[in-house]
Backbone as CSV, one residue per row, in Angstrom:
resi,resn,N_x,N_y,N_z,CA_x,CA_y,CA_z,C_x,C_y,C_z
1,UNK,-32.732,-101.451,143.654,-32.409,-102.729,144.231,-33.522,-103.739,143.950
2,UNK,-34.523,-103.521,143.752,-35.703,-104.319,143.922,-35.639,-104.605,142.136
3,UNK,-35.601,-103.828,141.414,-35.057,-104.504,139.999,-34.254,-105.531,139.667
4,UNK,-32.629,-105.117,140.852,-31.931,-106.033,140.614,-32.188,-107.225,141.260
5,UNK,-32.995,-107.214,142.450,-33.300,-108.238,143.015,-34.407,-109.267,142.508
6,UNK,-35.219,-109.027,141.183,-36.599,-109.382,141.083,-36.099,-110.741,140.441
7,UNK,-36.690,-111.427,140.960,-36.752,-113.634,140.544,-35.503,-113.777,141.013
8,UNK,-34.958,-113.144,141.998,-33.301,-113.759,142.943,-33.738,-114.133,144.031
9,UNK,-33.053,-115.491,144.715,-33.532,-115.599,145.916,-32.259,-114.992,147.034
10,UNK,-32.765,-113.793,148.254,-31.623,-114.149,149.084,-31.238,-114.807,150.154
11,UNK,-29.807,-115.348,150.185,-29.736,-115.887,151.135,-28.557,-115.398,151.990
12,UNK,-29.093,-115.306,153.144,-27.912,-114.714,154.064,-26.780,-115.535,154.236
13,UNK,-25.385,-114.946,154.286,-24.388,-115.556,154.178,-24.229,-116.421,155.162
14,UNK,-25.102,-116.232,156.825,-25.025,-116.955,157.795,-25.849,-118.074,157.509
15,UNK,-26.632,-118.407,156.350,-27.410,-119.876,156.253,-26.686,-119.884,155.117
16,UNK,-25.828,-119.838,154.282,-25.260,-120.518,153.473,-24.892,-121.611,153.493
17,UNK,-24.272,-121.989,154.674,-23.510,-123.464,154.708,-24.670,-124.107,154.203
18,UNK,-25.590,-124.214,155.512,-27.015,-125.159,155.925,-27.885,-125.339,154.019
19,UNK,-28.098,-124.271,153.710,-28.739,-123.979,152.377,-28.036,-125.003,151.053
20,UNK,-26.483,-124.882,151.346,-26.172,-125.625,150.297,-26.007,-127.344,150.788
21,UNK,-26.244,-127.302,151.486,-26.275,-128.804,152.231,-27.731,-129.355,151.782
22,UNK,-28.654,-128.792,151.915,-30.360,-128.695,151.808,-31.293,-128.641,150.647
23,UNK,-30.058,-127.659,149.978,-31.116,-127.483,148.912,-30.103,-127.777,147.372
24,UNK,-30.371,-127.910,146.200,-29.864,-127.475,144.845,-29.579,-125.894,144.530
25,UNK,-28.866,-125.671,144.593,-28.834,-123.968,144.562,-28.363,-123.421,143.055
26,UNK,-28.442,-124.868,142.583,-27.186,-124.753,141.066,-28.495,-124.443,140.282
27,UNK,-29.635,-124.588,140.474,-30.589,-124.240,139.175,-31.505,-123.081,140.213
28,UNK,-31.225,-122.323,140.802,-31.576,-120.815,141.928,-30.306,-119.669,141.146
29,UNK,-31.574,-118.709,141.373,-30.875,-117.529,140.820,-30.875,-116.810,142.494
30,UNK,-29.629,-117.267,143.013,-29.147,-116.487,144.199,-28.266,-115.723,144.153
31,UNK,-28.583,-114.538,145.906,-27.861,-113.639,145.711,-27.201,-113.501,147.445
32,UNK,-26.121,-113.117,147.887,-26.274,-113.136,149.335,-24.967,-111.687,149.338
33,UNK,-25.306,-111.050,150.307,-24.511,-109.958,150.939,-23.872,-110.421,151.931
34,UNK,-22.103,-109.589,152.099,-21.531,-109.163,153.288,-20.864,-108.692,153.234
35,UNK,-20.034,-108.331,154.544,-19.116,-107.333,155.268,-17.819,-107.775,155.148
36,UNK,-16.702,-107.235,154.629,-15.710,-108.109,155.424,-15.469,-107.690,156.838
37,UNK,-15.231,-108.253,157.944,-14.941,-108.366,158.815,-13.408,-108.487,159.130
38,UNK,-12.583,-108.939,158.399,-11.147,-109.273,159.048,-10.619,-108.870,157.145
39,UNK,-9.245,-108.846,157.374,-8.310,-108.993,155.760,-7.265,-109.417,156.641
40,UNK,-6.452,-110.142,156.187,-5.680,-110.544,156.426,-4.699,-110.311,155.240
41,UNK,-3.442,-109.596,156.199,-2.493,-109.061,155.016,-2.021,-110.194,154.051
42,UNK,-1.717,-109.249,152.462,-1.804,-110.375,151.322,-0.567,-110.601,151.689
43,UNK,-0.781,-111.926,150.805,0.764,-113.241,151.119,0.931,-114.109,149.761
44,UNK,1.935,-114.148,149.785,2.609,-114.926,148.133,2.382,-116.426,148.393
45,UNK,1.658,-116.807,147.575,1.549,-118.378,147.026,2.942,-118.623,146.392
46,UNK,2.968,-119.910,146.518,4.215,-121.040,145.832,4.960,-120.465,144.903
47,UNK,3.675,-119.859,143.678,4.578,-119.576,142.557,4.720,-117.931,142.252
48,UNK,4.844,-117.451,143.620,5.132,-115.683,143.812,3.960,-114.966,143.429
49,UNK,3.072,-115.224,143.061,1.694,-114.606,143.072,1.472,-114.186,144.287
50,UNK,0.530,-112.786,144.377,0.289,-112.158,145.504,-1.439,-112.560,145.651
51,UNK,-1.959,-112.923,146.453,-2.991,-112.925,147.102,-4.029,-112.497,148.608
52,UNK,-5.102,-112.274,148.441,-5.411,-111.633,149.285,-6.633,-112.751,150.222
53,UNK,-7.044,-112.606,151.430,-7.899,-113.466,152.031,-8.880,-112.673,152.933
54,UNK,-10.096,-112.659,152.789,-11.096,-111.775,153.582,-12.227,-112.682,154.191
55,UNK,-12.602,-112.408,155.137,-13.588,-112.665,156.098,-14.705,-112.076,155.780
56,UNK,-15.892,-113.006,155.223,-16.943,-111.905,155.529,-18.216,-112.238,155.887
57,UNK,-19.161,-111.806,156.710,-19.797,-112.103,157.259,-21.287,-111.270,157.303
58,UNK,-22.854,-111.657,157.603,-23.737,-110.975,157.526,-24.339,-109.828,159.025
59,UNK,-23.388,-110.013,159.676,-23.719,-109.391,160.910,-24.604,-110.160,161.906
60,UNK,-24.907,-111.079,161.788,-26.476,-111.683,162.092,-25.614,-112.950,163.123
61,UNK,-24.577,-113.694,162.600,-23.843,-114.486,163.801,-22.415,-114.455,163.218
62,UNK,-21.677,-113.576,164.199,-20.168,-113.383,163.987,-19.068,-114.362,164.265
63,UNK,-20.001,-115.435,164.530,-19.071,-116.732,164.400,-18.972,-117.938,163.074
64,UNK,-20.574,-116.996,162.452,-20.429,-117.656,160.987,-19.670,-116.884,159.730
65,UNK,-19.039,-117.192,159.203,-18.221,-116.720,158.039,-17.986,-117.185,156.963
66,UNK,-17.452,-116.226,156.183,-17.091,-117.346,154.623,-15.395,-116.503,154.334
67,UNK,-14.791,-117.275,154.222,-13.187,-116.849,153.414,-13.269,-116.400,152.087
68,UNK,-12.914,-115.594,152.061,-13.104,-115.399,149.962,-11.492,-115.093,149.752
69,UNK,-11.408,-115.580,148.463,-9.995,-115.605,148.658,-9.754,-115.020,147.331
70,UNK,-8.689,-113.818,147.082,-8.819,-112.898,146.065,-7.529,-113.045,145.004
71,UNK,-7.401,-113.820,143.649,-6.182,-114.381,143.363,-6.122,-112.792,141.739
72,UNK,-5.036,-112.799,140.893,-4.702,-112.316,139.732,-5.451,-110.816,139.785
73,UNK,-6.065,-110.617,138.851,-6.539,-109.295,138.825,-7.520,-108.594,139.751
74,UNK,-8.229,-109.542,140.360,-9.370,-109.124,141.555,-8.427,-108.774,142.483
75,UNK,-7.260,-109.399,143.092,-6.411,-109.081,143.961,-6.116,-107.472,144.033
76,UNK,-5.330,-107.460,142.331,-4.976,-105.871,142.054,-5.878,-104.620,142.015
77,UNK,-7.113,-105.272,141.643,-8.089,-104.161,141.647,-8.737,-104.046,142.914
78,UNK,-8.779,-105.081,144.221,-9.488,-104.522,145.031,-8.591,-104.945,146.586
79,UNK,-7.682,-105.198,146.769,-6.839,-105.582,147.928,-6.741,-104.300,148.660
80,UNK,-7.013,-102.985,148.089,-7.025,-102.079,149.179,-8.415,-101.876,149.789
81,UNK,-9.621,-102.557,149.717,-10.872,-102.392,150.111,-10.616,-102.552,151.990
82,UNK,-11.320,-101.332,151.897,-11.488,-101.472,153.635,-12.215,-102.221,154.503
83,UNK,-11.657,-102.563,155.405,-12.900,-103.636,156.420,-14.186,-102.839,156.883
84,UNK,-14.942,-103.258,156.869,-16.083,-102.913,157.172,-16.916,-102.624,155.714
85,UNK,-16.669,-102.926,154.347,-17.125,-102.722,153.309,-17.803,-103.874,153.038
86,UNK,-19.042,-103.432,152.658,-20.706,-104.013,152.396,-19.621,-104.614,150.774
């Protein structure tokens, strides 16, 4: 980890908002972890595509979150991932 981590900055998903408000992050070699916390069963967009929507969060304040939203092949390859997966 410390390889993959070396000249990355991290940032916890719970200061993300604040961080990109604050800082330039577009020339930062960042990295941030989380959990999902919630999935919400997948649901068809407009044009019958299946998609998936996850919650995920750093443990640190469970009222901060980020939506990631899982469209085409990421959908198919990982929509069965379990909650609670790092």
């Amino acid at each position: 980890m410390d390889r993959k981590m070396a000249n990355r900055k991290l940032i916890r998903l719970s200061q993300l908002k604040s961080k990109l408000a604050t800082e330039n992050l577009e020339e930062t070699d960042w990295v941030t972890f989380g959990v999902i916390i919630k999935k919400v069963t997948p649901q068809s967009a407009n044009n019958g595509r299946t998609f998936s929507i996850w919650r995920l969060n750093d443990l640190r304040d469970l009222n901060q979150y980020v939506s990631l939203f899982l469209f085409g092949d990421v959908h198919k390859e990982h929509w069965k991932t379990d909650q609670g997966t790092v």
